[in-house]
Backbone as XML, in Angstrom:
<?xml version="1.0"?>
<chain id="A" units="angstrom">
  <residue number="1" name="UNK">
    <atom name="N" x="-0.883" y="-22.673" z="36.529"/>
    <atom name="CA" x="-2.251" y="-22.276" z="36.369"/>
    <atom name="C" x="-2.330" y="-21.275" z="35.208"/>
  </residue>
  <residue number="2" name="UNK">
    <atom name="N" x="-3.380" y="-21.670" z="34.355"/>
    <atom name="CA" x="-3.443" y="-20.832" z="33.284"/>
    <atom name="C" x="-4.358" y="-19.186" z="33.583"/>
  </residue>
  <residue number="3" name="UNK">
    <atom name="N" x="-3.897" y="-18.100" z="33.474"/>
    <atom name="CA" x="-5.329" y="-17.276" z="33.089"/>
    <atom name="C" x="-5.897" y="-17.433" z="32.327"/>
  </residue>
  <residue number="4" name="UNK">
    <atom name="N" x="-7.383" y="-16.683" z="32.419"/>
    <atom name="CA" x="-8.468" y="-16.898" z="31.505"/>
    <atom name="C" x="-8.418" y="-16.051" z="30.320"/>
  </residue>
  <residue number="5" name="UNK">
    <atom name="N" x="-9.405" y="-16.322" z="29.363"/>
    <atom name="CA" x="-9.513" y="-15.321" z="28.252"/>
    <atom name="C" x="-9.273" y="-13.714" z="28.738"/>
  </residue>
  <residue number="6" name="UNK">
    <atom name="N" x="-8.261" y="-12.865" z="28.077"/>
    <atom name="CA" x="-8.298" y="-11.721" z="28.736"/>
    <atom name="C" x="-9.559" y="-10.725" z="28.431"/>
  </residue>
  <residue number="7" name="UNK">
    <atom name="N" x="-9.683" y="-9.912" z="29.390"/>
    <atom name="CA" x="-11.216" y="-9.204" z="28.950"/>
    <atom name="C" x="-10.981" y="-8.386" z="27.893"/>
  </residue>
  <residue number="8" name="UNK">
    <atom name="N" x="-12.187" y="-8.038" z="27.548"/>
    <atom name="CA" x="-12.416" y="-7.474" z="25.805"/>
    <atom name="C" x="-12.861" y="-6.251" z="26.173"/>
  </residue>
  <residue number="9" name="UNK">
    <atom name="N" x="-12.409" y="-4.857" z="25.666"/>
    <atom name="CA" x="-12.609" y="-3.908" z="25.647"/>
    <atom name="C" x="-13.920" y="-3.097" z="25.393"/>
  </residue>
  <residue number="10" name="UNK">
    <atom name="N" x="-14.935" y="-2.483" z="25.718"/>
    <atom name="CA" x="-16.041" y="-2.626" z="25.896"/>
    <atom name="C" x="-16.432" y="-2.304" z="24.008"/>
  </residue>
  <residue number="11" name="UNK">
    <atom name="N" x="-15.254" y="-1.311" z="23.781"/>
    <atom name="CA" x="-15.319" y="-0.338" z="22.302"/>
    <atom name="C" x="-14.904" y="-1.507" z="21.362"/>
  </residue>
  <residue number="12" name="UNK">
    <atom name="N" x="-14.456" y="-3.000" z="21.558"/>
    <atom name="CA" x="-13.761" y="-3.476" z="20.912"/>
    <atom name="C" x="-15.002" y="-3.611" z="19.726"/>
  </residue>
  <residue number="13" name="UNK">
    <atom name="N" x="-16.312" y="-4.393" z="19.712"/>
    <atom name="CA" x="-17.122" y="-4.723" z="19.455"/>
    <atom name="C" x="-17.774" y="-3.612" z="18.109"/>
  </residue>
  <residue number="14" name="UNK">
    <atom name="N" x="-17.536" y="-2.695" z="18.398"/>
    <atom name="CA" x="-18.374" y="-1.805" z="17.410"/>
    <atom name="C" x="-17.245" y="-0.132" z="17.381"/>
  </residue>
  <residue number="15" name="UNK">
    <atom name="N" x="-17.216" y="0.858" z="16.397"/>
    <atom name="CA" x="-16.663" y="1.748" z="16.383"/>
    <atom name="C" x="-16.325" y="2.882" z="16.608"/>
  </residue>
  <residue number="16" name="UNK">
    <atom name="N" x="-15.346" y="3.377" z="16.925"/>
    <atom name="CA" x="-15.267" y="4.631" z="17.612"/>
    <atom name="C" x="-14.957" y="5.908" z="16.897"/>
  </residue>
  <residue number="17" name="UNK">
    <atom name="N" x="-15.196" y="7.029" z="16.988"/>
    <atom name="CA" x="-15.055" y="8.165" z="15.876"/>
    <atom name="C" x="-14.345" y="8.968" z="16.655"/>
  </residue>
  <residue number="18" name="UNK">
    <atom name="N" x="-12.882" y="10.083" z="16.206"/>
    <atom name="CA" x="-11.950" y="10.661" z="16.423"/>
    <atom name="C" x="-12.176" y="11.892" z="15.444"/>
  </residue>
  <residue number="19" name="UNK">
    <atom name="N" x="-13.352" y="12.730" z="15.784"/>
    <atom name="CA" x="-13.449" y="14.087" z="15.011"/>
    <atom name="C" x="-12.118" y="15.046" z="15.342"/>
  </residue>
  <residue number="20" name="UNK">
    <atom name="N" x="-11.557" y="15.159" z="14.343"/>
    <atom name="CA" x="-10.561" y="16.392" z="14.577"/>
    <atom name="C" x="-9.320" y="15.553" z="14.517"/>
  </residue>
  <residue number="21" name="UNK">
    <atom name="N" x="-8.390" y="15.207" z="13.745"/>
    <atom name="CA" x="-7.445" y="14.450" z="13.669"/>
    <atom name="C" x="-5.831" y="15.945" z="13.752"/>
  </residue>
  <residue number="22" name="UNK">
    <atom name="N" x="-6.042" y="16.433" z="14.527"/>
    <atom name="CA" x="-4.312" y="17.538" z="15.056"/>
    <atom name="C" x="-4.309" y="16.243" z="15.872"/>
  </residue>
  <residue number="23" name="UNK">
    <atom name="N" x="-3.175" y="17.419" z="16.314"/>
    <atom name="CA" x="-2.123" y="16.066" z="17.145"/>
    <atom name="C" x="-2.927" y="15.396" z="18.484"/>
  </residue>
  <residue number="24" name="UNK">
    <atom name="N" x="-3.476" y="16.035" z="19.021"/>
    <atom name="CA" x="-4.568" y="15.220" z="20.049"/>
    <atom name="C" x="-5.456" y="14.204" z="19.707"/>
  </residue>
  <residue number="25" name="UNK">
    <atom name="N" x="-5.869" y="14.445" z="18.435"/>
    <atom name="CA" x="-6.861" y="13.472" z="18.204"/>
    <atom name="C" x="-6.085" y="12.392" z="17.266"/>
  </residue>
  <residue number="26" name="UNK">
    <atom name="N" x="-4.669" y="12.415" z="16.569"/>
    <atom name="CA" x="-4.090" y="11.296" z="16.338"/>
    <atom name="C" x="-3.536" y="10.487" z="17.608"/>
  </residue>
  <residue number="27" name="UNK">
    <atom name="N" x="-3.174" y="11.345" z="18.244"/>
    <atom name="CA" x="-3.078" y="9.944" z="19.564"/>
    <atom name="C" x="-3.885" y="9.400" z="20.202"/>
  </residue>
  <residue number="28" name="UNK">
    <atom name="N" x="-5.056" y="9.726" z="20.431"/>
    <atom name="CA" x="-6.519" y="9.538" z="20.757"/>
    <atom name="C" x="-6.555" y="8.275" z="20.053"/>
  </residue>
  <residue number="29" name="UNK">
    <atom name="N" x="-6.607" y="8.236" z="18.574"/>
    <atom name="CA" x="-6.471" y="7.041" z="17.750"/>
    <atom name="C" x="-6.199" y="6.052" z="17.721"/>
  </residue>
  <residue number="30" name="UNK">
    <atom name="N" x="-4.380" y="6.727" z="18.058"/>
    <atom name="CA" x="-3.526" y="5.283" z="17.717"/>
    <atom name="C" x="-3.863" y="4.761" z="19.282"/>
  </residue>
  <residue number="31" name="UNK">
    <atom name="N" x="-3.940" y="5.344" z="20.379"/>
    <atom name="CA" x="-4.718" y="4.702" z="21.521"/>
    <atom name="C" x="-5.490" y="3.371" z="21.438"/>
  </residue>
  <residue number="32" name="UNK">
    <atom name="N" x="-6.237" y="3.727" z="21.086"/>
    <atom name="CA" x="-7.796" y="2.698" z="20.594"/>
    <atom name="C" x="-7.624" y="1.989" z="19.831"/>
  </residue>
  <residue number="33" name="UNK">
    <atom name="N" x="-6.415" y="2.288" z="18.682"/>
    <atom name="CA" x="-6.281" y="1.527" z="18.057"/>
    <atom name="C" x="-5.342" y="0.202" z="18.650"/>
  </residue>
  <residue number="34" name="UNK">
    <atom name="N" x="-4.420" y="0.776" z="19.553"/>
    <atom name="CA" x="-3.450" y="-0.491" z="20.074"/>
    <atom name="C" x="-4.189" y="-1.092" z="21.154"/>
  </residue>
  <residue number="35" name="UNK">
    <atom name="N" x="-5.410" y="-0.214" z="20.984"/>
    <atom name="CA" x="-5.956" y="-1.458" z="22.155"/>
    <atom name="C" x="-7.155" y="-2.275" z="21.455"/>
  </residue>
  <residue number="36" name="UNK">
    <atom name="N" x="-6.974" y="-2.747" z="20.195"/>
    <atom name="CA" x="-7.535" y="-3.198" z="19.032"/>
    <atom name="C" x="-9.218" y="-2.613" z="19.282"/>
  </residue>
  <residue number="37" name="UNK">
    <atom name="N" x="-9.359" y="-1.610" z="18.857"/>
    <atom name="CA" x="-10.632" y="-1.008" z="18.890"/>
    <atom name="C" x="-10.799" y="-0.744" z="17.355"/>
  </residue>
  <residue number="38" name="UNK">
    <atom name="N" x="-11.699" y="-0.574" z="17.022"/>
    <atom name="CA" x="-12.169" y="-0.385" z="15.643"/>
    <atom name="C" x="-12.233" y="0.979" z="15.832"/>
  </residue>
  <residue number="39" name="UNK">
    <atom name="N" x="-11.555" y="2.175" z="14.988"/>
    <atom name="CA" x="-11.485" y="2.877" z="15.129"/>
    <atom name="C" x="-11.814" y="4.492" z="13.483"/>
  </residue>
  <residue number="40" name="UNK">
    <atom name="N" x="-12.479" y="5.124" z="13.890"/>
    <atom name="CA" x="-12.253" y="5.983" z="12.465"/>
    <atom name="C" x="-11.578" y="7.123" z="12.749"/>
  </residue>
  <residue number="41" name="UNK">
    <atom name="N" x="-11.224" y="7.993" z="12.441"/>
    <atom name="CA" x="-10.787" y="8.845" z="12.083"/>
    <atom name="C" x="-10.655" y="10.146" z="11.438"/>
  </residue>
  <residue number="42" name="UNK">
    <atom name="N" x="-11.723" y="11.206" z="11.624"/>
    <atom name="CA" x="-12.322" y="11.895" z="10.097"/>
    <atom name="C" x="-11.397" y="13.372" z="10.479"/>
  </residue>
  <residue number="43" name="UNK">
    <atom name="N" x="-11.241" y="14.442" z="9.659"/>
    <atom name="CA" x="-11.061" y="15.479" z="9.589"/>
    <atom name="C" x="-11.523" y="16.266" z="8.474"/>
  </residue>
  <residue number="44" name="UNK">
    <atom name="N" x="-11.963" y="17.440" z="8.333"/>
    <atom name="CA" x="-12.552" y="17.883" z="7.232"/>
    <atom name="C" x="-10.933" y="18.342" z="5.994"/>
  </residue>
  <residue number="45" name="UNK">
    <atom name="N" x="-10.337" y="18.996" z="7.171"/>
    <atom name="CA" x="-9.164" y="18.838" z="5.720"/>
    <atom name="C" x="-8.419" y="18.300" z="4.831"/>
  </residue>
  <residue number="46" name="UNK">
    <atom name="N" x="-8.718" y="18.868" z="3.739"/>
    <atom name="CA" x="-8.113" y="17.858" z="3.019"/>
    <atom name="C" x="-6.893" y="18.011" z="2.775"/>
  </residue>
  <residue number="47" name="UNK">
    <atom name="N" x="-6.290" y="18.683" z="2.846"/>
    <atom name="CA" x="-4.647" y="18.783" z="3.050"/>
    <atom name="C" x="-3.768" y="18.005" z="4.182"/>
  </residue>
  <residue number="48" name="UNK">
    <atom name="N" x="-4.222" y="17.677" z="5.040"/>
    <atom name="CA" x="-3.424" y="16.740" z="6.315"/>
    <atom name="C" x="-2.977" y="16.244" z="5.977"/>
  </residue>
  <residue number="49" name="UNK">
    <atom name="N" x="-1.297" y="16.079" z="6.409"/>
    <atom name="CA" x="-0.374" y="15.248" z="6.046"/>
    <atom name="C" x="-0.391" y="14.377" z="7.594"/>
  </residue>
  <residue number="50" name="UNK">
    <atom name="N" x="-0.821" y="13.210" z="7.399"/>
    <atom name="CA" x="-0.915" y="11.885" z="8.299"/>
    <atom name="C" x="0.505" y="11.205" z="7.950"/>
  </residue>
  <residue number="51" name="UNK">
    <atom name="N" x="0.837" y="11.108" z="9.530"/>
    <atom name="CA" x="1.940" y="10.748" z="10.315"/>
    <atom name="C" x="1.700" y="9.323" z="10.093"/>
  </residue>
  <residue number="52" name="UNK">
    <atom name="N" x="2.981" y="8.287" z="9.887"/>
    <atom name="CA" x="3.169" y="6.956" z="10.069"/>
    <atom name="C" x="2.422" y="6.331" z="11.710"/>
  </residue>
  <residue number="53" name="UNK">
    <atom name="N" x="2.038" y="5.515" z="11.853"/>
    <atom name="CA" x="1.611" y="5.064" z="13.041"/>
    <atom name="C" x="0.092" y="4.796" z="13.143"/>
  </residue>
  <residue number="54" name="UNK">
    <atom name="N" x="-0.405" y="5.071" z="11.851"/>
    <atom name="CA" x="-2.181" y="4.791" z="12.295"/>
    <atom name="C" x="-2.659" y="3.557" z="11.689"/>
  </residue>
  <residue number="55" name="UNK">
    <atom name="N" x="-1.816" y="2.999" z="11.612"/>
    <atom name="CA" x="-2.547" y="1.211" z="11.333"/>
    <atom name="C" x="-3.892" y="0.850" z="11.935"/>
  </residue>
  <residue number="56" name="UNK">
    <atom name="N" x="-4.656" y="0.173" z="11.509"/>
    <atom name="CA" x="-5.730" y="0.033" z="12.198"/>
    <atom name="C" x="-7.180" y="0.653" z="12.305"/>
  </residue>
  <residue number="57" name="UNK">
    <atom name="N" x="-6.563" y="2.366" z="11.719"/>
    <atom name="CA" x="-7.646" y="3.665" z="11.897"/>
    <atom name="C" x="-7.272" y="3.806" z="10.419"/>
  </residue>
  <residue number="58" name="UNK">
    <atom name="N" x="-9.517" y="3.813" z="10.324"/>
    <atom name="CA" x="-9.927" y="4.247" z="9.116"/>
    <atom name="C" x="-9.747" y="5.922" z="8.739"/>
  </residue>
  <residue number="59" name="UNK">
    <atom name="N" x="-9.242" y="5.918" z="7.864"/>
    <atom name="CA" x="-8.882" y="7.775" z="7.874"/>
    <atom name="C" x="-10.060" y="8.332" z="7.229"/>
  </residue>
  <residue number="60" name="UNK">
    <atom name="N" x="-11.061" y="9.622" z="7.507"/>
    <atom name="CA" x="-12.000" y="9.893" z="6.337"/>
    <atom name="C" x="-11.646" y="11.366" z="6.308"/>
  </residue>
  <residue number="61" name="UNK">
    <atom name="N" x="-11.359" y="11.974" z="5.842"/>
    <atom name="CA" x="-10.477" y="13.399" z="4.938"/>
    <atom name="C" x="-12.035" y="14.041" z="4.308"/>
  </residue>
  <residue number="62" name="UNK">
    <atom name="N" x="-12.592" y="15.392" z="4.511"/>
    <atom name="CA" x="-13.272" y="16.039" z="3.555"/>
    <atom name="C" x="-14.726" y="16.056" z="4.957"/>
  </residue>
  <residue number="63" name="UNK">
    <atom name="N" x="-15.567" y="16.602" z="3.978"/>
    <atom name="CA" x="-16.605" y="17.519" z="5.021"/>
    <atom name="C" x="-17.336" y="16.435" z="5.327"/>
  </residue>
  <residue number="64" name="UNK">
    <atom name="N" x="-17.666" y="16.491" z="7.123"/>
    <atom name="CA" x="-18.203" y="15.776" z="7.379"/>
    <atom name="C" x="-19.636" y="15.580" z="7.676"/>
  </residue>
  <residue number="65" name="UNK">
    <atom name="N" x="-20.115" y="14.131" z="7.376"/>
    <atom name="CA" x="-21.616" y="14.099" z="6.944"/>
    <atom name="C" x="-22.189" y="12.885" z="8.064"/>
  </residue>
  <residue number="66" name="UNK">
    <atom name="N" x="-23.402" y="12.319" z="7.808"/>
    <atom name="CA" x="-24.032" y="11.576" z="8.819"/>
    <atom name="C" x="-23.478" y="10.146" z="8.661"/>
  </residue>
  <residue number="67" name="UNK">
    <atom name="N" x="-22.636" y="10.084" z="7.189"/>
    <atom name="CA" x="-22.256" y="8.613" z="7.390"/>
    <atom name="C" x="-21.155" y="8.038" z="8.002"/>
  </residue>
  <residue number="68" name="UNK">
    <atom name="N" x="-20.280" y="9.182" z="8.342"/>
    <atom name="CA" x="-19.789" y="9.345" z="9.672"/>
    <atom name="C" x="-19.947" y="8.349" z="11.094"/>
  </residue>
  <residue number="69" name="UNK">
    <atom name="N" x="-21.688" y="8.612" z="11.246"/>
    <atom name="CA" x="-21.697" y="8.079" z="12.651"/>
    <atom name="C" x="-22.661" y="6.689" z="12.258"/>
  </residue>
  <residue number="70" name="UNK">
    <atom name="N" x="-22.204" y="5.843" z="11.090"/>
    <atom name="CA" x="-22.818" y="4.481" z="11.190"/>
    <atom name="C" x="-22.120" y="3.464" z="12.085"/>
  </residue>
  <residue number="71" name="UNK">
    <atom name="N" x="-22.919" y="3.228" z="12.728"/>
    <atom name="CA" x="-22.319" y="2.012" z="13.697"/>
    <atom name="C" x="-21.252" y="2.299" z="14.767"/>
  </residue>
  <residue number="72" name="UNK">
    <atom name="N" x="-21.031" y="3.670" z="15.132"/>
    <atom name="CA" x="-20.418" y="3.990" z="15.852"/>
    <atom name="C" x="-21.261" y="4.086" z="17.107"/>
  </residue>
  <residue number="73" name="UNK">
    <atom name="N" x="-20.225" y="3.930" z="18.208"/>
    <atom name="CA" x="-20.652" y="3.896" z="19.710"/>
    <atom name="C" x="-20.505" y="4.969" z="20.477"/>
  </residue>
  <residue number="74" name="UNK">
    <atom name="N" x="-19.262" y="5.413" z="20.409"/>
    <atom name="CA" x="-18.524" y="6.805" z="21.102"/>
    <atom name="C" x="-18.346" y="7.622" z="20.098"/>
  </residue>
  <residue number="75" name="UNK">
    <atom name="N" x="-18.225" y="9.015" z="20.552"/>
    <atom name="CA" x="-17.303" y="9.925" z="19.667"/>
    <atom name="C" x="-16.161" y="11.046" z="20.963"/>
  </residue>
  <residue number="76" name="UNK">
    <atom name="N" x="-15.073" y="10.640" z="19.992"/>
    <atom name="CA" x="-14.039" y="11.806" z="21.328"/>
    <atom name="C" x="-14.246" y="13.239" z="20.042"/>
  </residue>
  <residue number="77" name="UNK">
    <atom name="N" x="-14.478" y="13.842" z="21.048"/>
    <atom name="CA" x="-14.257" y="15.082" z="20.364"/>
    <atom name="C" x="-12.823" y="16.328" z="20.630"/>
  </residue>
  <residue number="78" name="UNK">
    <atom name="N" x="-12.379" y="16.305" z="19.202"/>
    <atom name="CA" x="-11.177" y="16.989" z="19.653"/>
    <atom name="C" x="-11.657" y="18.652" z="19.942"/>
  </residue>
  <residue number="79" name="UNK">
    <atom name="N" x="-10.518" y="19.123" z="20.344"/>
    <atom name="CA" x="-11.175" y="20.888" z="20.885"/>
    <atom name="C" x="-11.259" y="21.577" z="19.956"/>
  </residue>
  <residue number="80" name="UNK">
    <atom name="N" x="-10.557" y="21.318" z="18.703"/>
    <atom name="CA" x="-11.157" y="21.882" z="17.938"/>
    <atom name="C" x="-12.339" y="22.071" z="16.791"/>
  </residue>
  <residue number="81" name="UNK">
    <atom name="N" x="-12.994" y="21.285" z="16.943"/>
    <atom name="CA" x="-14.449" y="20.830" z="16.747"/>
    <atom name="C" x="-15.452" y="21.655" z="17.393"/>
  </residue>
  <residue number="82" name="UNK">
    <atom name="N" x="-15.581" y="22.405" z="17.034"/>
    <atom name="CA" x="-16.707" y="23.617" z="17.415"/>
    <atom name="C" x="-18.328" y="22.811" z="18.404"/>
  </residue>
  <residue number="83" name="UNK">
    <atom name="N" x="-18.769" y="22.695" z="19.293"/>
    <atom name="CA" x="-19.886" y="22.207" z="19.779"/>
    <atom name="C" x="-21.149" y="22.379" z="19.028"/>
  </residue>
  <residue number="84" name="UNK">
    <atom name="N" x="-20.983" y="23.565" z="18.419"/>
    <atom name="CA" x="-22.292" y="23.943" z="17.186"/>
    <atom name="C" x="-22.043" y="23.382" z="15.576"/>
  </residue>
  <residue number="85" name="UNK">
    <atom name="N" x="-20.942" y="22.528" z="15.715"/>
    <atom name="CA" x="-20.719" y="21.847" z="14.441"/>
    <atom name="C" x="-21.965" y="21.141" z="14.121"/>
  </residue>
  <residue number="86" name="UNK">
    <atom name="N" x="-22.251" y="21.325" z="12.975"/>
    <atom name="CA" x="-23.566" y="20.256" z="12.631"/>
    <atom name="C" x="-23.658" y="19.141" z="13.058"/>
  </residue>
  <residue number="87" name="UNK">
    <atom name="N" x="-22.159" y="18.331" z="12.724"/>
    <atom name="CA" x="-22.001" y="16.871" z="12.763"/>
    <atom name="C" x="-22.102" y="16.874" z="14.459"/>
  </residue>
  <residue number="88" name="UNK">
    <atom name="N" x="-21.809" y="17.485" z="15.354"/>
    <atom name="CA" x="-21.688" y="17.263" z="16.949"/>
    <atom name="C" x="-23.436" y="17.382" z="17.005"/>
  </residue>
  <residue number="89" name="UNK">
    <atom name="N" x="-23.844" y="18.362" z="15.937"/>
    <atom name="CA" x="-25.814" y="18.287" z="16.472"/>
    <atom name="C" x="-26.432" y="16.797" z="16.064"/>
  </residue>
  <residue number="90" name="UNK">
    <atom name="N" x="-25.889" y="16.257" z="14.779"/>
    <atom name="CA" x="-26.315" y="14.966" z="14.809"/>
    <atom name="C" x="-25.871" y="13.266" z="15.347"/>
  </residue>
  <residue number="91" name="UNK">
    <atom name="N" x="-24.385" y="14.124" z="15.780"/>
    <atom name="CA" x="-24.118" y="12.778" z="17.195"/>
    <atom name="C" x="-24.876" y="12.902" z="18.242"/>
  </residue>
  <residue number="92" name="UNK">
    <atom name="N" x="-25.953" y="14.570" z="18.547"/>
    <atom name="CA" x="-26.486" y="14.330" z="19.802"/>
    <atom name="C" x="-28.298" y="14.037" z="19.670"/>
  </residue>
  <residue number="93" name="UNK">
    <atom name="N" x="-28.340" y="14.081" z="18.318"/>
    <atom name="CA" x="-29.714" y="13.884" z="17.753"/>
    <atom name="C" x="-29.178" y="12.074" z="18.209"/>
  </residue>
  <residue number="94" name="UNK">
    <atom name="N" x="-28.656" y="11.644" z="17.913"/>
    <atom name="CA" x="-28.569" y="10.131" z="17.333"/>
    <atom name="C" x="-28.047" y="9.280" z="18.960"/>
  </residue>
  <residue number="95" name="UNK">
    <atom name="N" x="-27.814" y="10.377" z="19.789"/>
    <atom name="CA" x="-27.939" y="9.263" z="21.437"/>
    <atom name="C" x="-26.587" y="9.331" z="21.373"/>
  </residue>
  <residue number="96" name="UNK">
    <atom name="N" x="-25.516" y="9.402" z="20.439"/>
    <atom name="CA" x="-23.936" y="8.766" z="20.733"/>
    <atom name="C" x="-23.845" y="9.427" z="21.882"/>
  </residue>
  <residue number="97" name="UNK">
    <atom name="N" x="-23.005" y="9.204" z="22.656"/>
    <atom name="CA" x="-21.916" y="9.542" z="23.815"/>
    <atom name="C" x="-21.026" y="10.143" z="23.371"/>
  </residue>
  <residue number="98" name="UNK">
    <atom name="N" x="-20.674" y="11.750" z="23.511"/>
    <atom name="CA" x="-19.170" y="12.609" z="23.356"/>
    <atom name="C" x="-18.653" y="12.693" z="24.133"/>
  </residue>
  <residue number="99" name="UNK">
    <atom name="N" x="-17.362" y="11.974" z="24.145"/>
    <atom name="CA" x="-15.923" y="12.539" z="24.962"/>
    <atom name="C" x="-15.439" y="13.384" z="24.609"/>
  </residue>
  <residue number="100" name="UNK">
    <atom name="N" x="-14.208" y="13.960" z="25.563"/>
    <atom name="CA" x="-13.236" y="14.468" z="24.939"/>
    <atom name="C" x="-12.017" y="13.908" z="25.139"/>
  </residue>
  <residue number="101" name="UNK">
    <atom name="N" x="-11.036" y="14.026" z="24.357"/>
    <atom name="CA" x="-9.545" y="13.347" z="24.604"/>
    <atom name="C" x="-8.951" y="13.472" z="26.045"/>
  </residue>
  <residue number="102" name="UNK">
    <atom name="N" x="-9.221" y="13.859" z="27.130"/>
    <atom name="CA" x="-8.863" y="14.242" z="28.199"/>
    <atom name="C" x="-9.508" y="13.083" z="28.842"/>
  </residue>
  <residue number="103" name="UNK">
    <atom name="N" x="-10.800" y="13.044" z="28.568"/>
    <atom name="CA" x="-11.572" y="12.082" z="29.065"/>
    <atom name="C" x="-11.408" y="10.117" z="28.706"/>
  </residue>
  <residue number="104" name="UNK">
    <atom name="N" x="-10.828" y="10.010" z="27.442"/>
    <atom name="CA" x="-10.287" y="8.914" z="27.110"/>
    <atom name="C" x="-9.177" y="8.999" z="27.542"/>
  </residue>
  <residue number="105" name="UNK">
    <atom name="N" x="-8.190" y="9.554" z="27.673"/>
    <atom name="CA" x="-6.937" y="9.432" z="28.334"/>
    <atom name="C" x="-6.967" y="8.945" z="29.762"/>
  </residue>
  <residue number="106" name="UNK">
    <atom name="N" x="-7.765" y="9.253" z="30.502"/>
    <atom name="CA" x="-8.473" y="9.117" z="32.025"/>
    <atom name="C" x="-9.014" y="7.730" z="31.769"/>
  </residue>
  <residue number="107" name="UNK">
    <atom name="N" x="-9.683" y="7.098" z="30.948"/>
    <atom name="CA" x="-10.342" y="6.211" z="31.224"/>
    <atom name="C" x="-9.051" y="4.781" z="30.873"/>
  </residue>
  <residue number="108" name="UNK">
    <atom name="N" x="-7.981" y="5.297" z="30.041"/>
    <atom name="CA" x="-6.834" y="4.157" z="29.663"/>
    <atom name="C" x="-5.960" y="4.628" z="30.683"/>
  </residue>
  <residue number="109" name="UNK">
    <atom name="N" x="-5.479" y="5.295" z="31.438"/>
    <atom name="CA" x="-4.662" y="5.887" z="32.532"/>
    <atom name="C" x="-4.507" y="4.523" z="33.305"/>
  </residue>
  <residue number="110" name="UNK">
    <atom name="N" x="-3.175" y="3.605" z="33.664"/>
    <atom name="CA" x="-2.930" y="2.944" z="34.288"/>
    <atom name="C" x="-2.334" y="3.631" z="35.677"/>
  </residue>
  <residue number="111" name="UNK">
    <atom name="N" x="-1.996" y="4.888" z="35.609"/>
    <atom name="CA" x="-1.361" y="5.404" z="36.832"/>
    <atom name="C" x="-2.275" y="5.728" z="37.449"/>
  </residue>
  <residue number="112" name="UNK">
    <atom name="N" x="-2.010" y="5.752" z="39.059"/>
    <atom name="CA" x="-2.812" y="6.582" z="40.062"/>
    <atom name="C" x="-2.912" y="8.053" z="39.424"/>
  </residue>
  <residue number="113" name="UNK">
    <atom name="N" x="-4.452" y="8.531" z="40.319"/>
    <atom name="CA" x="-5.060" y="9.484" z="39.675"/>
    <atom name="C" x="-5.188" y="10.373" z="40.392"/>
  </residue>
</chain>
């Protein structure tokens, strides 16, 4: 007996944003990303030296602006992302949904909880 098409990830469809790329929010990434999610990636610095492993995730480096949140669905917000960040006032002007990495980790968590 064959299984069926396996189910599709709800994020697969449209993109997800990873404000704050330290080490929490690169695994946050490569997360979403191995679970073929369309994924971005932004940090305002421009100095980050990015680790091998982010295939898949769009990287955006430098200050962040509204084009940021085109076509995006979610945003995880890393902790260090201030809540009074501009860009967090216009993910909440614009309806997105903010996580935080704690909270995506919980939602891919195959172990009892």
């Amino acid at each position: 007996m064959e299984n069926g098409p396996k189910k599709k990830d709800t994020c697969e469809e449209t993109k997800v944003l990873v404000l704050g790329l330290a080490r929490s929010g690169l695994a946050a990434a490569r997360l979403l990303a191995s679970r073929g999610i369309l994924v971005v990636g932004a940090d305002e610095s421009m100095e980050l030296e990015l680790p091998a492993g982010l295939e898949g995730v769009e990287i955006r480096l430098g200050k962040f602006d509204e084009g940021l949140l085109a076509g995006v669905r979610e945003v995880i917000l890393s902790p260090g992302i201030p809540m009074n960040h501009p860009i967090i006032t216009s993910v909440k002007s614009s309806q997105i949904p903010i996580i935080s990495e704690l909270e995506l980790g919980y939602r891919h968590c195959e172990a009892r909880i």
